[in-house]
FIKOLZA-1660 file (N, C-alpha, C; in steps of 0.1 Angstrom, whole numbers, plus 5000, padded with zeros to 4 digits):
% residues 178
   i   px   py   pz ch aa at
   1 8783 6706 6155  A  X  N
   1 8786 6717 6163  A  X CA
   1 8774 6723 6170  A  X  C
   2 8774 6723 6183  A  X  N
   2 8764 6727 6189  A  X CA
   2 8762 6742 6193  A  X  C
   3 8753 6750 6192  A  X  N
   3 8751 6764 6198  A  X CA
   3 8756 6769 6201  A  X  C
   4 8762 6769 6216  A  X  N
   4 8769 6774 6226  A  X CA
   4 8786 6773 6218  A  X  C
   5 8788 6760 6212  A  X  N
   5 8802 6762 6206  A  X CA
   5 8802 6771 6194  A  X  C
   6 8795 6771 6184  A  X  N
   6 8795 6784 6174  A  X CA
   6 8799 6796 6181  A  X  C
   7 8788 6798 6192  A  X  N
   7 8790 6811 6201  A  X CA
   7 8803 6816 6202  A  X  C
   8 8809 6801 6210  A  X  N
   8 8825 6802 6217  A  X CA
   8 8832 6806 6202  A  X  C
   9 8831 6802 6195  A  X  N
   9 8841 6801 6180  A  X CA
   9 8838 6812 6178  A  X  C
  10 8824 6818 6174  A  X  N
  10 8823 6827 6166  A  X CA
  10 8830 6842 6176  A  X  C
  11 8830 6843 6189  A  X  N
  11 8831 6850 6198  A  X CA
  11 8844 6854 6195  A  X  C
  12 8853 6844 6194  A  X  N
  12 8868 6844 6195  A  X CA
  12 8872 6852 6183  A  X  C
  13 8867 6845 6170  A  X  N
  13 8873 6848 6157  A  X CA
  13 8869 6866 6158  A  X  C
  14 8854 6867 6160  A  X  N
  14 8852 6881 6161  A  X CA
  14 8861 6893 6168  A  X  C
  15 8867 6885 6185  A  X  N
  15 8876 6893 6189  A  X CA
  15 8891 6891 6185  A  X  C
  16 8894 6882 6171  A  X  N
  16 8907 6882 6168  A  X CA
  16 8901 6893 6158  A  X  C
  17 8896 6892 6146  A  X  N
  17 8892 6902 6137  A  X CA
  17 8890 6923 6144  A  X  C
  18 8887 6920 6152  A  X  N
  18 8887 6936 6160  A  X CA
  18 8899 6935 6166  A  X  C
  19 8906 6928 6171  A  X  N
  19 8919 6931 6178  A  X CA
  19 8927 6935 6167  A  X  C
  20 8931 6924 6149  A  X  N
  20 8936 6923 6141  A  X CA
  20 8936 6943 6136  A  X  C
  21 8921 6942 6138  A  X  N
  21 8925 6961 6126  A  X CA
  21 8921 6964 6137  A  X  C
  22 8924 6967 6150  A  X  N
  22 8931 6977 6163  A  X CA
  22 8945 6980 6157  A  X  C
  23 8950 6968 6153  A  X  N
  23 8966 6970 6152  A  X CA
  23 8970 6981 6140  A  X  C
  24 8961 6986 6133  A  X  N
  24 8962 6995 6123  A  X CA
  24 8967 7007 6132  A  X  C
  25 8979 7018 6124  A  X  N
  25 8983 7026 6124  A  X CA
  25 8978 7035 6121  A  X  C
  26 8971 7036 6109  A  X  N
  26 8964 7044 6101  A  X CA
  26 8948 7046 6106  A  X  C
  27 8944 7042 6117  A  X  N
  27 8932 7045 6129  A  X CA
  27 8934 7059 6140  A  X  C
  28 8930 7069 6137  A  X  N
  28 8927 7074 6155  A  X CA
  28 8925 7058 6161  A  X  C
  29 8930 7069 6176  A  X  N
  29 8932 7063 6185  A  X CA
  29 8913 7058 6189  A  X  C
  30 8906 7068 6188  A  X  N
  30 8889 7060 6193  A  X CA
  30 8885 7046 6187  A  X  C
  31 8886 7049 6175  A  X  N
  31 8882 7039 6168  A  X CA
  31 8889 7021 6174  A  X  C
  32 8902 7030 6174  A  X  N
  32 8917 7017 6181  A  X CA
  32 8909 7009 6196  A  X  C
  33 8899 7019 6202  A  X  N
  33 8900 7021 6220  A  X CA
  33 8889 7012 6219  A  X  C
  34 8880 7016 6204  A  X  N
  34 8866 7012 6206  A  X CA
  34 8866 6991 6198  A  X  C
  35 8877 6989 6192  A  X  N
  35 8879 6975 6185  A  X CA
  35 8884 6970 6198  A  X  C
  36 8892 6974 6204  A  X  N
  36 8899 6967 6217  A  X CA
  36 8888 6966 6222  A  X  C
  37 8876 6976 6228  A  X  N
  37 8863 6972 6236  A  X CA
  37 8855 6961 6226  A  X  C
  38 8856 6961 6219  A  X  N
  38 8846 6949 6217  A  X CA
  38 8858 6937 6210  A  X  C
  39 8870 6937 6213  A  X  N
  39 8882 6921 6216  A  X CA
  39 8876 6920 6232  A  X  C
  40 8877 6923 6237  A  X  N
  40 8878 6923 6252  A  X CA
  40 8858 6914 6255  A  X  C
  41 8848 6922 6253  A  X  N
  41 8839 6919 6252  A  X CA
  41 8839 6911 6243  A  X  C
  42 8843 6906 6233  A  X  N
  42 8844 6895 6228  A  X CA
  42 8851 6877 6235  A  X  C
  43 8861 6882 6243  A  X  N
  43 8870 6875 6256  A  X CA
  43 8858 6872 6268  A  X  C
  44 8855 6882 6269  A  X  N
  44 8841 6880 6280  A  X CA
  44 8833 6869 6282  A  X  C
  45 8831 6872 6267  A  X  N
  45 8816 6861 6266  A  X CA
  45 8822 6846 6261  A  X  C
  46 8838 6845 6259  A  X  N
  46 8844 6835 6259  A  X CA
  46 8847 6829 6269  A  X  C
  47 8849 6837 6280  A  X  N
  47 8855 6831 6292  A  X CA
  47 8844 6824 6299  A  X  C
  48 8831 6830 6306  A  X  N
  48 8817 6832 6306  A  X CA
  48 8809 6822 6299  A  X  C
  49 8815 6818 6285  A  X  N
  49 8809 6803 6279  A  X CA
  49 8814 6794 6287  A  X  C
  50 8826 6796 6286  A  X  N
  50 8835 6783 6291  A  X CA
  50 8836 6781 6303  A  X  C
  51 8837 6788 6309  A  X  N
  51 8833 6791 6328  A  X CA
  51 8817 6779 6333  A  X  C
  52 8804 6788 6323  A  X  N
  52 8793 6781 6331  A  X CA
  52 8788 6768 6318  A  X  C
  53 8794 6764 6308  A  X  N
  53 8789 6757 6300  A  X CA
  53 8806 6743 6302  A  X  C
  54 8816 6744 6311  A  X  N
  54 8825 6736 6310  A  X CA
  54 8837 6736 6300  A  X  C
  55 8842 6725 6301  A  X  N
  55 8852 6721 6289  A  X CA
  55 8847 6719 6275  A  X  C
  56 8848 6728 6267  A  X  N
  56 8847 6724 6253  A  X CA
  56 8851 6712 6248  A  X  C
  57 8840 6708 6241  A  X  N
  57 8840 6694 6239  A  X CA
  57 8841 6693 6222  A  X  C
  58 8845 6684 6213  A  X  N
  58 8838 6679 6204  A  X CA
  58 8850 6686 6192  A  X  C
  59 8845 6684 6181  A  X  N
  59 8849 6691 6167  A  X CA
  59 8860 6704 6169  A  X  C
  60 8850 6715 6176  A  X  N
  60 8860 6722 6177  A  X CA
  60 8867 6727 6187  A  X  C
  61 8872 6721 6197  A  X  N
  61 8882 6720 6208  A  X CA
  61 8896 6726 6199  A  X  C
  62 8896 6718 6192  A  X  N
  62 8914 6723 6183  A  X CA
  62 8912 6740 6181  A  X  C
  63 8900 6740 6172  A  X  N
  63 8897 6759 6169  A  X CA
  63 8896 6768 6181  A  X  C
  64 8888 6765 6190  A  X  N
  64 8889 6773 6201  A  X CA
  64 8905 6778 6206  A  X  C
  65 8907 6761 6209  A  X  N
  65 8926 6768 6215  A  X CA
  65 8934 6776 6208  A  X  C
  66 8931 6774 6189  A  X  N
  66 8939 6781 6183  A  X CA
  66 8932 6797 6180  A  X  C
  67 8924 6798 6181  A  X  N
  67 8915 6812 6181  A  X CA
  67 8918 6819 6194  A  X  C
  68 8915 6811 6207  A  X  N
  68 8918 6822 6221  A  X CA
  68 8934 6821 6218  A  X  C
  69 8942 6816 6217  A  X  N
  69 8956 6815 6214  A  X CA
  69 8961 6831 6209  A  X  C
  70 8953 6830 6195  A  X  N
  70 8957 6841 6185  A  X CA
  70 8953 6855 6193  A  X  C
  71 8939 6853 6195  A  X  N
  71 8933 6861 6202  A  X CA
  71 8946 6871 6219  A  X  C
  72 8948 6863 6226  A  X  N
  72 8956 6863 6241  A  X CA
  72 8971 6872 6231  A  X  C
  73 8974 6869 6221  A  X  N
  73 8988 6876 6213  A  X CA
  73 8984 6889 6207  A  X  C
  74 8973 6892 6194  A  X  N
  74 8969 6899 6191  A  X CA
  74 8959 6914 6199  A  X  C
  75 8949 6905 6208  A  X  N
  75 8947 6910 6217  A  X CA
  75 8951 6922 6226  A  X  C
  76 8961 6915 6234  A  X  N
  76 8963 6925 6247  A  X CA
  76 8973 6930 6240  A  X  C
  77 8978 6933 6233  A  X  N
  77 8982 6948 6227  A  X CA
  77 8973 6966 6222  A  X  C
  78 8963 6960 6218  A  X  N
  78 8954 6968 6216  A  X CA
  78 8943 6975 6228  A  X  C
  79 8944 6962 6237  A  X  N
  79 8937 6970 6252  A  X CA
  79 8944 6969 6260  A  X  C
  80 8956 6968 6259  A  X  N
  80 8971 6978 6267  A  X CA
  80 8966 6994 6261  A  X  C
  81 8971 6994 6251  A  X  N
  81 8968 7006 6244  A  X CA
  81 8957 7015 6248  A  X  C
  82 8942 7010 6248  A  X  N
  82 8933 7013 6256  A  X CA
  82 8937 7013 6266  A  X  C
  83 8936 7009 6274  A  X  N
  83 8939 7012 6294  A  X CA
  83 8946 7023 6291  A  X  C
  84 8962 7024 6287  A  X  N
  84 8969 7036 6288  A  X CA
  84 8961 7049 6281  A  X  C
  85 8954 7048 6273  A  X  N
  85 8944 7057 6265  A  X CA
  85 8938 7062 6279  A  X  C
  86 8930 7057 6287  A  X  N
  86 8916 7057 6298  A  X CA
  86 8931 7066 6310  A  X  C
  87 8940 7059 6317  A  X  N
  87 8949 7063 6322  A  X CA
  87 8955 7077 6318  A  X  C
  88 8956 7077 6308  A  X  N
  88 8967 7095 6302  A  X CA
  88 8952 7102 6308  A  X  C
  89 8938 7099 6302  A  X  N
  89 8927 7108 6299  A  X CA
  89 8925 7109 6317  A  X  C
  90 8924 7102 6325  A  X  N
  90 8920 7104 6338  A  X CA
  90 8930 7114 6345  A  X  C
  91 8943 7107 6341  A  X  N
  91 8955 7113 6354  A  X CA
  91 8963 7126 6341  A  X  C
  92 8961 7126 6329  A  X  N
  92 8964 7138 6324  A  X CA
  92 8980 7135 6318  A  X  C
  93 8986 7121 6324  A  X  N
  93 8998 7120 6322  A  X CA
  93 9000 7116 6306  A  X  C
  94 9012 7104 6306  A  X  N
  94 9017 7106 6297  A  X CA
  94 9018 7089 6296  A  X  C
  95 9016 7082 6303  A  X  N
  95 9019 7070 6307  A  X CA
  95 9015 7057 6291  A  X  C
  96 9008 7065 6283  A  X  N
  96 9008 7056 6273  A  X CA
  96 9021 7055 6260  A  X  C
  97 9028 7066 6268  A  X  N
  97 9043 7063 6257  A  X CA
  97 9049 7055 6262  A  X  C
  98 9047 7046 6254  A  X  N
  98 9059 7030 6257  A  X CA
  98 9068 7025 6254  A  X  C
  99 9074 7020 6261  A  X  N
  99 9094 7015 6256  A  X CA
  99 9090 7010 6245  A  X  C
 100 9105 7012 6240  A  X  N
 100 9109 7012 6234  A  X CA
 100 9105 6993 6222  A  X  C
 101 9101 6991 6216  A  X  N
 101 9096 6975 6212  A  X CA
 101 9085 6966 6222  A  X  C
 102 9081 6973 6229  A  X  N
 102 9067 6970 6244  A  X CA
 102 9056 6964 6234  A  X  C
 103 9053 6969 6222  A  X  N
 103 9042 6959 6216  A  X CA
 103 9046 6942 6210  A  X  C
 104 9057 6940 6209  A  X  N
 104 9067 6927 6204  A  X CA
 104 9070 6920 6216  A  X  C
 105 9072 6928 6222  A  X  N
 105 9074 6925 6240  A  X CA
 105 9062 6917 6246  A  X  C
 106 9052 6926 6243  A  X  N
 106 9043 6920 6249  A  X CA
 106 9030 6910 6240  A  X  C
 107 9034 6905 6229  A  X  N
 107 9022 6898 6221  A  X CA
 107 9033 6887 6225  A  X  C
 108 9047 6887 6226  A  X  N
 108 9059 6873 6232  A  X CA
 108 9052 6870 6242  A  X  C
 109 9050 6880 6252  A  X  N
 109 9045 6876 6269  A  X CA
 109 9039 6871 6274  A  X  C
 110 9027 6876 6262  A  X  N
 110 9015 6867 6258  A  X CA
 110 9012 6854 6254  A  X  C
 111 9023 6848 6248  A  X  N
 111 9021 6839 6241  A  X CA
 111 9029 6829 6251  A  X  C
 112 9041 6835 6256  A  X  N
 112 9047 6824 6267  A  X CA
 112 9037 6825 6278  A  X  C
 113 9030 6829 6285  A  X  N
 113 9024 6829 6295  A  X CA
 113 9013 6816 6289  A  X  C
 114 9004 6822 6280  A  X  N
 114 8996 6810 6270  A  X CA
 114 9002 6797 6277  A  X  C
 115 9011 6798 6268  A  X  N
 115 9018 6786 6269  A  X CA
 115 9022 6778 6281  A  X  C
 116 9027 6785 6289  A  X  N
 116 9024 6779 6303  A  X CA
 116 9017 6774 6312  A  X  C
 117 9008 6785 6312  A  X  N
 117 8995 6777 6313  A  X CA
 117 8987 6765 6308  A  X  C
 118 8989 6769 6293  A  X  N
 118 8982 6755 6287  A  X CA
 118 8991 6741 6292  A  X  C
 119 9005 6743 6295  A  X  N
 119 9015 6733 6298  A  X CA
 119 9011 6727 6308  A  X  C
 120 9007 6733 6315  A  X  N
 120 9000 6730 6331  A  X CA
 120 9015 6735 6340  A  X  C
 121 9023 6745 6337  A  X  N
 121 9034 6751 6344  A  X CA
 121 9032 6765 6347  A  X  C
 122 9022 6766 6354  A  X  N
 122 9018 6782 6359  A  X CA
 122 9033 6788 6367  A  X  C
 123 9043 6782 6367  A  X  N
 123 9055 6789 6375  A  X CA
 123 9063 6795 6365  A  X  C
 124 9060 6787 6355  A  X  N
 124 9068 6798 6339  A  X CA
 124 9060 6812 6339  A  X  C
 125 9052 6814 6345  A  X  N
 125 9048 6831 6341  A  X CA
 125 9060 6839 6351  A  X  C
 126 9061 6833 6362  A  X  N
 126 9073 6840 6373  A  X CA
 126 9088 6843 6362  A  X  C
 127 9089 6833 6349  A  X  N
 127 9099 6831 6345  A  X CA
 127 9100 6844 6334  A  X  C
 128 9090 6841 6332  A  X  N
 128 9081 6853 6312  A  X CA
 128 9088 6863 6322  A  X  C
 129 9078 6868 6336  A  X  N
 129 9078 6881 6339  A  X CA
 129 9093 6887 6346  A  X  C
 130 9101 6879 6346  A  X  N
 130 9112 6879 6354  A  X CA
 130 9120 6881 6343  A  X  C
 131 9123 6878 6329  A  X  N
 131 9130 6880 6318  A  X CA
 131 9128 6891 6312  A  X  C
 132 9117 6897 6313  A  X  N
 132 9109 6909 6311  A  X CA
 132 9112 6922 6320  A  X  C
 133 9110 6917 6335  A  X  N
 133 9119 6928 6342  A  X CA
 133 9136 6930 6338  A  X  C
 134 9142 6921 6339  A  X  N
 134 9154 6919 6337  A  X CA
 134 9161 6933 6329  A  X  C
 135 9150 6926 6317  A  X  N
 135 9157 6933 6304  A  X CA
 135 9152 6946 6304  A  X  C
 136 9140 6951 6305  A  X  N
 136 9139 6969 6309  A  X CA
 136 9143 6971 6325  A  X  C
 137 9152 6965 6330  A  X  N
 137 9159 6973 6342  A  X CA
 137 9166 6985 6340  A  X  C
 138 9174 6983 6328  A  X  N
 138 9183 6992 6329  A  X CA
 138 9172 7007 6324  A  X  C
 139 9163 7004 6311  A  X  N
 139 9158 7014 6309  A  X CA
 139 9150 7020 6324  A  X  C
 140 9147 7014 6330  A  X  N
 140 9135 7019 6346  A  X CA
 140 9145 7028 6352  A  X  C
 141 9151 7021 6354  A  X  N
 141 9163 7026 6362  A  X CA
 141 9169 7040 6359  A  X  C
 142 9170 7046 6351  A  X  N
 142 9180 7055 6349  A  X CA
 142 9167 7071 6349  A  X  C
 143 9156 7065 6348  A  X  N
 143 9148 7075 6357  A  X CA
 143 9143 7089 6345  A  X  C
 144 9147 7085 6335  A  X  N
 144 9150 7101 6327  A  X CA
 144 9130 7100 6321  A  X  C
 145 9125 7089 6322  A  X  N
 145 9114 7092 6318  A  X CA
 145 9104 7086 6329  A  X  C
 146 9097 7094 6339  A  X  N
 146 9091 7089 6351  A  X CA
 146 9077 7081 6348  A  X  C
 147 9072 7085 6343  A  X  N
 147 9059 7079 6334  A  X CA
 147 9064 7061 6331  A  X  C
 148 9079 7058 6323  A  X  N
 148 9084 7048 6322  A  X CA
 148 9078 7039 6331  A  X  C
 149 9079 7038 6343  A  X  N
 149 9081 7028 6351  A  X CA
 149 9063 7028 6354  A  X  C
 150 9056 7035 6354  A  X  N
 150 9044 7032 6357  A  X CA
 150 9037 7025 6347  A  X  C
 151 9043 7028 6332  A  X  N
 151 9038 7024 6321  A  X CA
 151 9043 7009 6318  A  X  C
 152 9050 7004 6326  A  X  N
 152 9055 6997 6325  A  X CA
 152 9047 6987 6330  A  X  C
 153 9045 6988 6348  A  X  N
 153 9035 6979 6353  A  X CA
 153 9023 6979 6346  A  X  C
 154 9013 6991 6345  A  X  N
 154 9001 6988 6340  A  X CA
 154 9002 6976 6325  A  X  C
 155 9011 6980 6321  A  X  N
 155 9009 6976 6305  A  X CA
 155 9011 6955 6307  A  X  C
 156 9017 6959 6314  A  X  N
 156 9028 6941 6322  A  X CA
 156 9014 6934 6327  A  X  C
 157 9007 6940 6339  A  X  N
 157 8995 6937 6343  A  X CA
 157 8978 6934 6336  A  X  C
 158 8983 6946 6325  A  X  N
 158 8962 6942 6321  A  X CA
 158 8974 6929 6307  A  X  C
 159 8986 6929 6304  A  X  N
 159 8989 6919 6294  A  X CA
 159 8988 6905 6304  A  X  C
 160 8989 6908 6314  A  X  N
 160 8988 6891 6324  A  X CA
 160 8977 6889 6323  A  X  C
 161 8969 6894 6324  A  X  N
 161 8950 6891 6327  A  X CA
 161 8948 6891 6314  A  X  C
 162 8950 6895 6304  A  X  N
 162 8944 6890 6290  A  X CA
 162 8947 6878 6290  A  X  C
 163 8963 6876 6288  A  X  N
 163 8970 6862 6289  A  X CA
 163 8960 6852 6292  A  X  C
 164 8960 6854 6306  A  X  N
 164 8954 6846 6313  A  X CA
 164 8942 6842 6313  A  X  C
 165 8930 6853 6309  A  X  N
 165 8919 6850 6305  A  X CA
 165 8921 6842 6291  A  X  C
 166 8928 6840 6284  A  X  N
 166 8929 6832 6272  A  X CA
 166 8932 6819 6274  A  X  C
 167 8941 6819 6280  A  X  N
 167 8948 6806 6288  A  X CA
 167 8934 6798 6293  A  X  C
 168 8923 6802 6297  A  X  N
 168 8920 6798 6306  A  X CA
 168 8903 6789 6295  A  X  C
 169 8901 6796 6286  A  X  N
 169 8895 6797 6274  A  X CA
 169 8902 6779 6270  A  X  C
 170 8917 6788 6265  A  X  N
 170 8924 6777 6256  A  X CA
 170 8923 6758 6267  A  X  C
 171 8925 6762 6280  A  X  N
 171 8921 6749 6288  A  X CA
 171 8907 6746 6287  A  X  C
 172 8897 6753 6285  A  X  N
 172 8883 6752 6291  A  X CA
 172 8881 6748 6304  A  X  C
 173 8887 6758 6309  A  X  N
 173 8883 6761 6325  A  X CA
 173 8890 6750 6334  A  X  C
 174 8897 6744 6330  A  X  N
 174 8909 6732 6337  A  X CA
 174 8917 6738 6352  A  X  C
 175 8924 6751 6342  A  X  N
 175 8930 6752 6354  A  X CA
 175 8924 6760 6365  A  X  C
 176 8911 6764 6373  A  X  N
 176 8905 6771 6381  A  X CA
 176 8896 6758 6383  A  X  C
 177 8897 6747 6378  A  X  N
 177 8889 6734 6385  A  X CA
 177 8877 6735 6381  A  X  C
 178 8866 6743 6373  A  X  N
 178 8855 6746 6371  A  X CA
 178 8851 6733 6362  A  X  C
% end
């Protein structure tokens, strides 16, 4: 195992471990805001290996995929959480109360999107995200909670770019050609 791959490994398992007790209930919310900052900074410097150092090669190719994997599910729940945290604190709103099962929702969304990607079927996220709209239509719709629908995109959105920054890990940089 060479340097730069410990790095990648060690980077990953570290931001599963901080994503992992984000998920704690029994945290203030800073502490929650501050584990998500360093999963995410953890994703960084994964992406950022794998970006200018290529496709992961060797021994641990298997670990990496299953580490960003876990990471892209575990993850962007906890800096969803964050963003809406930064969001309520800027605009004063309310936007981080979320439907109703939105964290089950979205570590699934995460994991099909993964998956798509790694398939080499980037048109299945149209499919994730479209089953997803579907099914909170009726909640958007009925309007009794306005925040709803805003909370809705942001949360949909920073969960696609985690996704995706994992996905992109789990290929080693395949699908952007690098």
């Amino acid at each position: 195992m060479t340097a730069l791959q410990f790095l990648l490994l060690g980077a990953l398992s570290a931001g599963c471990l901080a994503a992992t007790l984000a998920w704690s209930r029994h945290l203030p919310k800073a502490p929650q805001v501050a584990l998500a900052g360093f999963a995410t900074a953890a994703l960084a410097v994964s992406v950022l290996d794998v970006h200018f150092s290529g496709r992961t090669r060797g021994d641990v190719q298997e670990w990496v995929a299953v580490a960003a994997t876990l990471l892209a599910v575990v993850g962007g729940g906890p800096v969803t959480v964050a963003v809406f945290t930064i969001v309520d604190r800027v605009d004063g709103g309310t936007v981080g109360e979320g439907l109703r099962g939105g964290t089950w929702i979205g570590a699934l969304e995460r994991l099909a999107i993964v998956g798509t990607l790694v398939a080499g079927w980037p048109e299945g996220m149209a499919v994730v995200l479209a089953i997803k709209a579907l099914g909170r239509y009726p909640q958007l719709r009925h309007g009794d909670r306005p925040a709803a629908a805003e909370g809705f995109i942001i949360g949909t959105l920073v969960s696609i770019l985690w996704a995706v920054a994992c996905a992109y890990v789990v290929t080693g940089g395949i699908a952007s050609g690098s």
